[in-house]
C-alpha positions as CSV (number, residue, x, y, z in Angstrom):
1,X,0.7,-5.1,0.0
2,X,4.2,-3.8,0.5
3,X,6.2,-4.9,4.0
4,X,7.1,-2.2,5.3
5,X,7.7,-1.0,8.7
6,X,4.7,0.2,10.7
7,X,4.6,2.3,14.1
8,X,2.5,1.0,17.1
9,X,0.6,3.9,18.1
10,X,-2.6,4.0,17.1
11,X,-5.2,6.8,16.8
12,X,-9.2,6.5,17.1
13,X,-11.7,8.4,15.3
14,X,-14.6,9.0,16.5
15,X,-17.1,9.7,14.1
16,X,-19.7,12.2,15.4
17,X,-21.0,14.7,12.2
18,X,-24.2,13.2,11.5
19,X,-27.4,15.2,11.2
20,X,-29.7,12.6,13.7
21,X,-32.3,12.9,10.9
22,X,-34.3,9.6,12.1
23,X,-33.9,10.7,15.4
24,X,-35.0,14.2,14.7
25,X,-32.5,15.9,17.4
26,X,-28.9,15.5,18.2
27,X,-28.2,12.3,19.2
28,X,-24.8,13.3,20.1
29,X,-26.7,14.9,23.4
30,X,-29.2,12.1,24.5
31,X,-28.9,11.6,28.2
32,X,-27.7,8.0,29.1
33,X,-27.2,6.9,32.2
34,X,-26.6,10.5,33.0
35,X,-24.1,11.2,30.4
36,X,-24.8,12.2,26.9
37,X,-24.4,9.9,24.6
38,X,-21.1,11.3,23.2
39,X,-19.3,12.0,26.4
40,X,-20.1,8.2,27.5
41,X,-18.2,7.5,23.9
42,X,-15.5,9.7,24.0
43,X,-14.9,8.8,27.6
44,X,-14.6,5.5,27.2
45,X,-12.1,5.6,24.2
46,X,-10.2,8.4,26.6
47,X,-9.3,5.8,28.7
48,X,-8.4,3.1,26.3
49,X,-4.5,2.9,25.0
50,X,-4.9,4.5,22.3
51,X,-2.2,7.3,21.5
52,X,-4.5,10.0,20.4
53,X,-8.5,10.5,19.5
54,X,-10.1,13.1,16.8
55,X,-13.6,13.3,17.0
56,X,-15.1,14.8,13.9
57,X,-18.2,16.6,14.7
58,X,-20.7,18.2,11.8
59,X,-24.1,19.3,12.3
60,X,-24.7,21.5,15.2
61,X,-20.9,20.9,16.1
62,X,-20.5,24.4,18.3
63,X,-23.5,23.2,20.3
64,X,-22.0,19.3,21.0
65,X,-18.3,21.0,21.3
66,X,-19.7,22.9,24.2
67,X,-21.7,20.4,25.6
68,X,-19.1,18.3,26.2
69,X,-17.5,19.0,29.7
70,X,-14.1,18.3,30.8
71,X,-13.7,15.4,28.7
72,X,-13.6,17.7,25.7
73,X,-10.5,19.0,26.5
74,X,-8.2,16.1,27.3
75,X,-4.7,16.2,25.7
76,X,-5.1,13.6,23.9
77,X,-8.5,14.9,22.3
78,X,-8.2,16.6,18.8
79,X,-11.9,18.2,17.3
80,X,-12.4,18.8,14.1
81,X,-15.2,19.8,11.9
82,X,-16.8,18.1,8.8
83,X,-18.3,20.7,6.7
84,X,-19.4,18.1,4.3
85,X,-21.2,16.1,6.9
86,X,-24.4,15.4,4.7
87,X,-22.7,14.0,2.3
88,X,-22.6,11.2,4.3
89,X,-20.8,9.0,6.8
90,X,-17.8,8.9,4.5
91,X,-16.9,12.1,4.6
92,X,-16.6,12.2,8.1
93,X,-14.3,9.1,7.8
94,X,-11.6,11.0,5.2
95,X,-11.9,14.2,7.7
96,X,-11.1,11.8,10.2
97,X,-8.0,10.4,8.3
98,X,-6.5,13.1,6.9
99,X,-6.1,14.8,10.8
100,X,-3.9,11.9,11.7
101,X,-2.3,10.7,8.4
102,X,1.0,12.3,9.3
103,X,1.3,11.2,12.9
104,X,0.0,7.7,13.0
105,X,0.3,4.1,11.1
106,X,-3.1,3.0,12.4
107,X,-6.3,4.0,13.1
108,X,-9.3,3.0,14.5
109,X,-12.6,4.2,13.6
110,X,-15.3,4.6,16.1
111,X,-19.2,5.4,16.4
112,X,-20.4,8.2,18.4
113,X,-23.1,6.9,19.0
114,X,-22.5,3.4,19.7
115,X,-23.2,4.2,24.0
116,X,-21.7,1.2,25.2
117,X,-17.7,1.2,23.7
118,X,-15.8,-0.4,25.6
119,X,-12.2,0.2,26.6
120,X,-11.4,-3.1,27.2
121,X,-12.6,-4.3,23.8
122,X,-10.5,-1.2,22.3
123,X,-7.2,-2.3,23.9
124,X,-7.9,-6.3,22.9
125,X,-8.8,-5.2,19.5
126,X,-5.2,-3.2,19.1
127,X,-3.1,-6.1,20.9
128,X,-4.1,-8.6,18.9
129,X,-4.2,-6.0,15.3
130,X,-0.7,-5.5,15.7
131,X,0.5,-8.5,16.9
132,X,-1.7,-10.0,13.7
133,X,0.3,-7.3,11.4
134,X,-2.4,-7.5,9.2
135,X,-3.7,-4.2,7.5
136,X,-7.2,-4.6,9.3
137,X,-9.0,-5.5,12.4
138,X,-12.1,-5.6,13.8
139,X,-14.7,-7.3,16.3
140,X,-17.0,-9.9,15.2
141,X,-20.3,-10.2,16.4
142,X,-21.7,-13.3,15.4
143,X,-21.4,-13.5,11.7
144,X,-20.9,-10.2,11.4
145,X,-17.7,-7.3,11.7
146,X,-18.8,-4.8,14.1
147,X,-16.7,-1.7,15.7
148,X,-14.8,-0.4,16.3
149,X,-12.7,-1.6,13.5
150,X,-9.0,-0.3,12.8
151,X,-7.2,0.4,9.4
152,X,-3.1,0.3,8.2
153,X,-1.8,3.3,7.3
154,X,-1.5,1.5,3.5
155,X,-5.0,2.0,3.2
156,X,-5.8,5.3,4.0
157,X,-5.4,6.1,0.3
158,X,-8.5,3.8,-0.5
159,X,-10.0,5.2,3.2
160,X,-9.8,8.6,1.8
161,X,-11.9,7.9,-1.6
162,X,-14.6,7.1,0.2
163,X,-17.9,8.2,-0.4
164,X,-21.8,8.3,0.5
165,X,-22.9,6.9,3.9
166,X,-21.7,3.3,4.2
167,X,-18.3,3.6,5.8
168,X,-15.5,1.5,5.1
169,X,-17.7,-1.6,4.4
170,X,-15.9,-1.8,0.6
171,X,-12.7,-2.4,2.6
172,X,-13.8,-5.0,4.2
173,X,-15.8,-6.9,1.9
174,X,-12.2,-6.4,-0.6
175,X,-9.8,-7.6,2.2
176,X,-11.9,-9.9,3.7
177,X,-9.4,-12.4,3.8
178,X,-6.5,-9.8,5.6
179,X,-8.7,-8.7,8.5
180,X,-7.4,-9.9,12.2
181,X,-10.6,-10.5,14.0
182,X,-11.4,-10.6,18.1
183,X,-14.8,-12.0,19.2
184,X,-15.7,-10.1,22.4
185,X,-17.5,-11.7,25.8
186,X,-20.9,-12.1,25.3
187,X,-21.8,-9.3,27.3
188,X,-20.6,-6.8,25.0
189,X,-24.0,-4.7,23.7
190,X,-22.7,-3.4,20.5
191,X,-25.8,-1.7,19.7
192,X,-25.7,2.0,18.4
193,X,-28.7,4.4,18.6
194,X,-30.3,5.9,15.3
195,X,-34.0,6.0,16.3
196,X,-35.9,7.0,18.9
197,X,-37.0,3.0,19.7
198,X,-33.2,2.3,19.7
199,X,-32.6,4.9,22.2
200,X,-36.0,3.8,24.4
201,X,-34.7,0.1,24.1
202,X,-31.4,1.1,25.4
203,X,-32.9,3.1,28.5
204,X,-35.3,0.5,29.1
205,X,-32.9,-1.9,29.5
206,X,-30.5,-0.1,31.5
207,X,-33.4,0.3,34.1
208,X,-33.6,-3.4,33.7
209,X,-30.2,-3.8,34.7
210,X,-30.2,-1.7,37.9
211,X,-29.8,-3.4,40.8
């Protein structure tokens, strides 16, 4: 890849467009903790370092847009709508792109439906990224790459030919060998929610963990 110069802002995108199909309703507004789901992920990434956050939103978007409170209209938030959200995860991620291609050298790709991001993860994942000044990063659970994982702007191109509903896995299985990884404390429950035994495992075990 070329050296060039790179900024050191970086933006998120919060992917958020899916149709819940397994679930059967909108994830997007399953109560956790008292929060829906995307208001605990959109607030957490809020008050992260990153410079700016789209959240692309698809099915029932009007419905989630208005659901969202007072943290859907921070400053820093940009919403934008994926028309061709059944197409598949993808999509969502070249919506997502294109909205910051022209302001930002990085960004970071998050799940909306991931209900326990972490800020602290976010802003350890973009230190060590650009101090790595490799064209990837991501956290590594295990044996595994997990999110949120963040791109160089000299791969949006390749981001934004994406398509069906694995993500940006390509990327990382081609540049496997160019990705700065962080491994975070133990205690960080990367889980995401796509069922409705995911989301009873989750509120199981947050009644678990009350004191």
């Amino acid at each position: 890849m070329q050296a060039v110069s790179f900024g050191q802002e970086v933006a998120g995108i919060l992917l958020a467009a899916g149709a819940s199909t397994r679930m059967g309703s909108p994830k997007q507004l399953l109560p956790v903790a008292g929060m829906p789901l995307l208001e605990r992920s959109l607030t957490a990434a809020l008050q992260s370092r990153l410079d700016r956050l789209v959240l692309v939103l698809g099915h029932r978007a009007g419905d989630i847009e208005c659901a969202l409170g007072a943290v859907g209209h921070d400053a820093r938030l940009t919403i934008v709508h994926n028309r061709d959200y059944l197409q598949g995860i993808s999509s969502s991620l070249v919506t997502g792109v294109k909205e910051i291609a022209r302001s930002h050298d990085h960004a970071m790709v998050l799940l909306g439906d991931m209900p326990f991001i972490d800020r602290r993860v976010i802003d350890i994942l973009i230190a060590a990224y650009l101090k790595s000044r490799l064209p990837i990063g991501a956290v590594k659970v295990g044996e595994r790459p997990s999110h949120p994982v963040v791109f160089r702007r000299d791969l949006f191109p390749e981001l934004q030919t994406l398509t069906g509903d694995t993500g940006a896995k390509s990327l990382l299985t081609k540049y496997s060998d160019q990705i700065c990884f962080i491994w975070p404390e133990s205690d960080y429950d990367y889980r995401d929610i796509d069922t409705k035994e995911d989301y009873q495992k989750i509120q199981t075990d947050l009644k678990e963990r009350k004191p």
